[in-house]
Structure formats: C-alpha cells, structure tokens
N, C-alpha and C positions, 0 to 999 in steps of 0.2 A: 504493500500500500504506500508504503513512504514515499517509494521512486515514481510514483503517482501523485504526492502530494506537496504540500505548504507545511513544514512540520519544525520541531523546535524537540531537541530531549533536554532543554535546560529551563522551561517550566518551571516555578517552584507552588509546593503544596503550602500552605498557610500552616500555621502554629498556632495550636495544637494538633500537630500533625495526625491526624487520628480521618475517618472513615466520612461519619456526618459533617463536622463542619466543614470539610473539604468538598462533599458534594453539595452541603447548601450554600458555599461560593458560587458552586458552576449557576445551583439552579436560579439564586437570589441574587447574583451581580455582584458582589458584596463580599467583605470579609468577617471572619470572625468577630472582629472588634465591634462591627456592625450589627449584625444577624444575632449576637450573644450565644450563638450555637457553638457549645466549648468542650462538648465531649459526646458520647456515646448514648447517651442518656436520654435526649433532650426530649419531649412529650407535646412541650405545648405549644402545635402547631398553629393554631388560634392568633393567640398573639403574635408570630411572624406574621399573620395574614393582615394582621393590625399595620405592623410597621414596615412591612416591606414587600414589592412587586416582586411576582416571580417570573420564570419565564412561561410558567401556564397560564399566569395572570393575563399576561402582556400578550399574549394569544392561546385563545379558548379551543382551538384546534389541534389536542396533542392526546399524546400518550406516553403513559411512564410504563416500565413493566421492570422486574425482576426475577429473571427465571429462575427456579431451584437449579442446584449443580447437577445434577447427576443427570438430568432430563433437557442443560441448556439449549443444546444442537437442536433436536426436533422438535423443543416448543417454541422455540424463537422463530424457528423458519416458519413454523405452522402460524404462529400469531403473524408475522409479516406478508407471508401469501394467502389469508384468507382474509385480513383485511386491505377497506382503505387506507394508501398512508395519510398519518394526520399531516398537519404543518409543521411540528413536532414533535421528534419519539425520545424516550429516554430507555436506552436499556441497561442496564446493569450486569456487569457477569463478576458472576464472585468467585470463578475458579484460580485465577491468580493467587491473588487475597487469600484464598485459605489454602494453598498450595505454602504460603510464605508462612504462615503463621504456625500449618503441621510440620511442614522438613526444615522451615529456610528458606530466604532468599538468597539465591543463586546455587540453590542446590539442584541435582537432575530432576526431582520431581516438581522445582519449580520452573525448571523451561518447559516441562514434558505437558505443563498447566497452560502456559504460553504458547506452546502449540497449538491447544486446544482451542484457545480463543483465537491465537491468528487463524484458525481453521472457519471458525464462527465469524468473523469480522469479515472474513472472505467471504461468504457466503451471503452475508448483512448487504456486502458493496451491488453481488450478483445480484439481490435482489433491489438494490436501491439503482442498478443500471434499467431496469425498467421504465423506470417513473423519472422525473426530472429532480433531482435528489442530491444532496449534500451530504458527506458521512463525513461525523468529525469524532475522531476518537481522541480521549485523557484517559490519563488513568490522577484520583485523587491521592495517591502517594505511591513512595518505593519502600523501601525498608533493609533491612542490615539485622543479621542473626532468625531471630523469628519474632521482629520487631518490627514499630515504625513509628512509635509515639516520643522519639529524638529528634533532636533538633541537631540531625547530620546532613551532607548531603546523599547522603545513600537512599536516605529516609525523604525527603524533600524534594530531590529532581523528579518529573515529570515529565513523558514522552505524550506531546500535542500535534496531533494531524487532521487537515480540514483536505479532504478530496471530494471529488466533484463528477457527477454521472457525464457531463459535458466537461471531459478534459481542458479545450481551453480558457477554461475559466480560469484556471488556475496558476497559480507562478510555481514551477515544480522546485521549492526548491527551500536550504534551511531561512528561517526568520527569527527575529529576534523580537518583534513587538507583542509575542503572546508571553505575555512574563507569568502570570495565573490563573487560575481555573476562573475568575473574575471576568478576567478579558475574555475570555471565550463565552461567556455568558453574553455581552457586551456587542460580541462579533456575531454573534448568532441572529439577535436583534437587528442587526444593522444588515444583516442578509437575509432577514424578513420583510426589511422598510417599516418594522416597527420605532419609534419614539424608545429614548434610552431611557428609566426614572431616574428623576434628580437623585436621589439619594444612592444610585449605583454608583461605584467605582471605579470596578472594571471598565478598560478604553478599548472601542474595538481597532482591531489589526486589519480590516476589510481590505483597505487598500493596500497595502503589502501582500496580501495571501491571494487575492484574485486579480484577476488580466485584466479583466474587463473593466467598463464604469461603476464604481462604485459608488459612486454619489454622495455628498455629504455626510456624517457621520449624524449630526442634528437633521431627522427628517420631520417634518411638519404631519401632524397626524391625522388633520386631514386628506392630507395627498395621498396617502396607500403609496408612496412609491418604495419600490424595494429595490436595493443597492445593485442588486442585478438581473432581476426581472421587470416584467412590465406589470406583474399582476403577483396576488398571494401563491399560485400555485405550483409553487418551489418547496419540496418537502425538507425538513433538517430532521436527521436522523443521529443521534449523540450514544455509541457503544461507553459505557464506561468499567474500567476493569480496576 
C-alpha cells in the first residue's frame, strides 16, 4: 500500500500513550489535553458529545465497526460487500495490539499478526477500488517489550497512509505534515468539504498528500465543496490497527 500512497512512519501517538485516547484524537480532532480522554476507562461519552464534534458528528453518513479477532477477514469483507459505503467507515482490527501485548512487539508472532492485517487492508483497498474511495490507514501506537503506555519512541511512532481508489490523486510519496492522529482527523474533513470545529486542533495535510485541487482548508458550509470532489460522494474508509 505505501508504494501507493502519501505516508509518514514518524507520526506520533499522544500521551498517555494508551488505546482510547489515541483513537479519540483521530475521531475528535483533538488531543488529550482537550477531549480529557486519559486512559482506558473513560465511560462518559455524553459529555464529549457536550464539548466536542466528532467526525460522525460532522457527517451523519458513517460507520464504525470492530471486528472480533478471530473472525476479522470474513466479517469485515462480508460487512463491506453487503453494504452501502457510508461517507465514512471506521474499522478497527485488534490483531496487532494483542499480538504485542501476548509475545511482544517485534516478536515472530507479532509480524505473523501484521501479516494478517496487511492481508485484510489488502483486501479493504480491493474493495474500496470499487467505489470512488479513500483508505487511510494509522495505527494509534507502537510499543517496546509487551508494552506501550511509555513515553518512548518505540511506543509513540506511528505508521500514517492516505491512498486513493483514483491513483492520481495522490502525491506517492513520504510527508511530513501529518505529525498526529489529530491531523488526520482534520484531513479527512477537509476531503469531505466539510467545515473544521473551532475547537479542533489537528491541521489538515490535504494539500501535501493529494495532486489534485485541494481547495482551501476553511471551507464555507454552505458551499458542500469538497477539496477534491464536486459533490459528497467520495467514500473515506479509516482501517485502524
């Protein structure tokens, strides 16, 4: 996928390096400091609903899913080929992540987990070549021993790729302006032609990562214009591992 893509492996995960607050970056634009989302625990989604937009907010046309491990490969294909795509999916695969946390990171059974998702991410892209579609895969940390809640960089770098079912959209090649799961939040927005919230953070890398016009980063809401379509029906499809 990379040699296909806009990609960066020097990303960093926010601190407290841990699972949720890192994907409530991607989802909520924002960082911890912001979101108050500080550990593993967090319950009370209510009040983020209070203080902060998310990316479902900001368009009503998505879907989250989390496959169980053991069943990822068939229920993921089966959920994306029996559905419409939304305007946004969020998939989650947790065989990395607990690949790392049973042997080790950087142990055989943690690439042989890696495999498994680059197998599925392959498969994600085949079906997002369908449809007019964008796959941007993060992962929300790395880790070191059977860890990641350090503040190393073993634990902190993050491998970010945004590819494109219409290759030339895209500038194939490393970037530097996705610095965290924030900006990619941020760029996602800005490749929908949705309006960023004031209170996000994250800045998108739009125009670094794609060929084409990208269009202002402030887009007026009621224009519908999207940074590189004429209309909403550009799918954003986000694997995260």
């Amino acid at each position: 996928m990379f040699s296909d893509a806009a990609w960066t492996l020097d990303a960093q995960a926010f601190v407290p390096v841990l699972s949720m607050p890192n994907w409530a970056s991607l989802l909520l634009g924002t960082s911890p400091a912001v979101t108050n989302i500080i550990d593993n625990e967090f319950t009370d989604s209510a009040s983020i609903r209070q203080r902060c937009t998310t990316l479902m907010d900001a368009d009503r046309d998505d879907n989250v899913y989390f496959p169980e491990l053991d069943a990822a490969a068939d229920v993921v294909l089966t959920f994306l080929n029996t559905k419409l795509l939304s305007s946004f999916t969020f998939i989650h695969l947790d065989t990395i992540d607990s690949a790392g946390h049973k042997f080790g990171w950087g142990t055989p059974q943690y690439f042989n987990a890696i495999t498994e998702a680059d197998t599925l991410i392959g498969n994600i892209m085949k079906r997002a070549e369908l449809d007019d579609a964008i796959v941007v895969v993060v992962a929300d940390h790395g880790g070191l021993g059977r860890q990641h809640d350090i503040n190393a960089p073993e634990a902190r770098r993050v491998p970010i790729a945004f590819w494109s079912s219409r290759p030339l959209d895209i500038n194939k090649r490393q970037i530097a302006t996705i610095r965290n799961l924030a900006d990619v939040a941020a760029t996602i927005l800005h490749v929908m032609g949705i309006p960023r919230p004031a209170h996000w953070t994250g800045a998108s890398a739009a125009p670094d990562i794609f060929a084409c016009d990208v269009g202002p980063a402030a887009i007026e809401a009621s224009s519908g214009r999207s940074c590189i379509l004429p209309s909403r029906s550009r799918r954003v499809l986000s694997p995260n591992f």
